[in-house]
N, C-alpha and C positions, 0 to 999 in steps of 0.2 A: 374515393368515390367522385363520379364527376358531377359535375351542378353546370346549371345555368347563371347566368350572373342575373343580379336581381334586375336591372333596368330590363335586358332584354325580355325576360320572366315575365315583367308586368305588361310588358308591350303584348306579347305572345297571346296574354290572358285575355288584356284588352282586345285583342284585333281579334279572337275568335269569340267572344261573347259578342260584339256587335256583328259581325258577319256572318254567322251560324248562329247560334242562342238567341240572337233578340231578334232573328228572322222566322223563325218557325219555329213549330213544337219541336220537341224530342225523336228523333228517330224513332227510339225505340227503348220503354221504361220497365225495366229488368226489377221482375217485383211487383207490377200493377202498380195504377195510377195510386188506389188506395192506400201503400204501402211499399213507398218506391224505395228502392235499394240503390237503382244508376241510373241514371238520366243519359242517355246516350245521344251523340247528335257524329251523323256520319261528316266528316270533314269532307270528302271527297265519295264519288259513286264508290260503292262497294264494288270489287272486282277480285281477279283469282290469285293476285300476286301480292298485293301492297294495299294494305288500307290506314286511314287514321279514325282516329275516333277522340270526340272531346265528349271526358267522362265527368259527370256532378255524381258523386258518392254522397249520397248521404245517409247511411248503413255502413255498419260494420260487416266482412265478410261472413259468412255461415259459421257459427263456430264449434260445428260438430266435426268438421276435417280439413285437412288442407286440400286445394285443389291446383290442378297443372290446368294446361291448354293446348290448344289443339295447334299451334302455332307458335314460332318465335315470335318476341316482344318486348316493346320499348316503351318506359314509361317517362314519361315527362312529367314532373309534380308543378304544377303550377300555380296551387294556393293551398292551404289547408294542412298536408302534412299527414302521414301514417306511420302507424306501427308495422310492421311487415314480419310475419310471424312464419317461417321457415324452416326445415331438417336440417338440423345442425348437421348429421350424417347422411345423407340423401343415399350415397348406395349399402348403406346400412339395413335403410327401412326393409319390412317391417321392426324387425329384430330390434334395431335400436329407436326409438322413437323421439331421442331426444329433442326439440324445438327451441330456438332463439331467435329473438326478437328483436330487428336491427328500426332505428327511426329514420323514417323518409322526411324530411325536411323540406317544405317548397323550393322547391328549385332542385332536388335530387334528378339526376337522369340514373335509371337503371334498364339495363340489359338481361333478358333471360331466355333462356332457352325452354322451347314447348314442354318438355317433361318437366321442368322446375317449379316444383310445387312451394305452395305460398299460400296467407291468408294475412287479408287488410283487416287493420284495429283503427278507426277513425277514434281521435282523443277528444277527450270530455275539455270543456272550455268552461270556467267558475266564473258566477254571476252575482258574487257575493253571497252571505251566508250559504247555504246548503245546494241551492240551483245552479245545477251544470246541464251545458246544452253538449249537445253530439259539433264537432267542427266537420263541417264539411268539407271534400276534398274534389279540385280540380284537378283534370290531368289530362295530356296529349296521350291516347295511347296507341300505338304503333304497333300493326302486325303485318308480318309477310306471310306466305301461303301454308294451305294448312299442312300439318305433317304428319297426323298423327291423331287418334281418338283421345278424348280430354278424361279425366273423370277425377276422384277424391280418395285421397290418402288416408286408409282405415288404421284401424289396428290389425285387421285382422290382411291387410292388403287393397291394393288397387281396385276402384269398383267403381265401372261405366259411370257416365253421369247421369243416365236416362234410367239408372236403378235406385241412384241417392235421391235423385231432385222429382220434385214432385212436374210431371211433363207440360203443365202451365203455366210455373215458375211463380203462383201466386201465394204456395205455402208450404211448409217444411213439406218434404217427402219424408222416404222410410231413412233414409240416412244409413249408417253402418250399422246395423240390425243386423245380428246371427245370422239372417236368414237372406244378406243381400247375398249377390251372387258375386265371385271372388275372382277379378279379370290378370292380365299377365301382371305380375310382380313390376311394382312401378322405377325398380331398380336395372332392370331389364326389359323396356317395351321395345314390340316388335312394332314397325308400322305396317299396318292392311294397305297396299296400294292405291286399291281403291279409291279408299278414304280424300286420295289427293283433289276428285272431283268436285270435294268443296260444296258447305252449304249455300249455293248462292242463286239468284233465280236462272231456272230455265234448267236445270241440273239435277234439282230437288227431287223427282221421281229416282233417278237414278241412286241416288245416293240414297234414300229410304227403301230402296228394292235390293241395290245391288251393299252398298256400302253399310249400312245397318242390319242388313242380313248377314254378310260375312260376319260383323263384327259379333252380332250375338252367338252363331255357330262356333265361332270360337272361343266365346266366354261360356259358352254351355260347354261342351267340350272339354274345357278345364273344369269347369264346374263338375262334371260327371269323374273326372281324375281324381278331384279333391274329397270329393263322397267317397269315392273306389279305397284311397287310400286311408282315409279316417277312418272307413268301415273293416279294413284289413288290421288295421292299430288296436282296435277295440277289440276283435276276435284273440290277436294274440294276447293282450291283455290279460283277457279270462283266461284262456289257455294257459296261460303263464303261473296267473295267481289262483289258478283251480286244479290244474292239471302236474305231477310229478315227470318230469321227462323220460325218467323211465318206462313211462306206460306211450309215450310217442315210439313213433317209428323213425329210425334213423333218417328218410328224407325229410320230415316233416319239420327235424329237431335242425340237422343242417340249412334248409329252408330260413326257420325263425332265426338260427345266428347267422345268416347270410346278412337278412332285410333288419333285423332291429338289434344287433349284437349277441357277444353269449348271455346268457338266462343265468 
């Protein structure tokens, strides 16, 4: 794994909290002020190819799924340190769900690619007897342009983020709930074109007219496939466990061992 050496680390850390951080608020506090999760501060204008971002974590990621991003990305750990909790089988999932958990250590540089699903464990710091504080975690984080729509690794599959997260970011959403709706298999994502338009000013119409609307017509769409076919599962079911083959009709019996094997 590659690192940064520690002098240049602390310079980095140094030169961006007094030039950014101790110049202005936050960008932008992911989580509300009352209950902030990141402290974001843009290092540079936000544009449609290259950004940085110096992130204060002080929150653990959501820990009801792992989630991907809409971009490739590069983290730079520059204080604090995390657990990073990951698909051991990534084109496994769902199927296999297995997760390990590798430690970022200040100074880690990691590389991932926009589908690479992951979820941060900021570690508990002991204050003597029983009092432990949450460690907060700096980081440089680096993204290139977007690729792709982001969302969270179920059990049950991949599902938008505008379905999991609550759309003010101020408190849990419905999260993977039965009843969230179930987008391309995150072992297989397709990119929407579109989508490369990028949330960024001056663009924003576009992308909630053109790009959020593709995006849901095809998570509905699957979604209508994945009814079609549980509701097809469940008929032959009954048929199956109520019905003597004998009293079917040769296509219907051919049919059932075509799509769900012999009976």
């Amino acid at each position: 794994m590659a690192t940064l050496p520690a002098p240049l680390r602390r310079l980095l850390l140094r030169t961006l909290r007094a030039t950014v951080a101790a110049r202005r608020p936050p960008d932008k506090i992911i989580g509300g002020e009352d209950d902030p999760y990141i402290r974001r501060w843009h290092v540079i204008p936000r544009n449609h190819w290259f950004n940085l971002y110096l992130h204060n974590q002080v929150r653990s990621d959501d820990d009801r799924a792992l989630h991907d991003h809409p971009w490739p990305n590069i983290s730079l750990v520059l204080e604090g340190g995390y657990l990073e909790h990951r698909p051991a089988f990534p084109g496994q999932w769902p199927h296999n769900r297995k997760i390990e958990a590798v430690y970022r250590p200040a100074g880690s540089i990691v590389a991932r690619p926009a589908n690479a699903a992951h979820r941060l464990e900021l570690l508990a710091r002991a204050f003597g007897g029983d009092k432990t504080v949450l460690q907060h975690s700096w980081s440089l984080f680096i993204t290139g342009p977007v690729r792709r729509p982001w969302g969270f690794w179920c059990p049950q599959g991949w599902v938008f983020w505008q379905d999991f997260s609550d759309p003010t970011g101020l408190k849990p959403g419905k999260g993977c709930g039965e009843d969230a709706p179930i987008g391309v298999p995150a072992a297989d994502m397709k990119v929407v074109e579109e989508y490369r338009s990028d949330l960024f000013p001056g663009s924003r119409r576009f992308v909630r007219q053109q790009t959020t609307d593709r995006v849901t017509e095809l998570l509905e769409a699957n979604n209508r496939e994945v009814e079609r076919r549980r509701e097809a599962e469940r008929i032959v079911r009954f048929l199956l466990l109520n019905t003597r083959l004998d009293d079917l009709d040769s296509a219907c019996v051919e049919e059932i061992r075509r799509q769900y094997g012999s009976a």
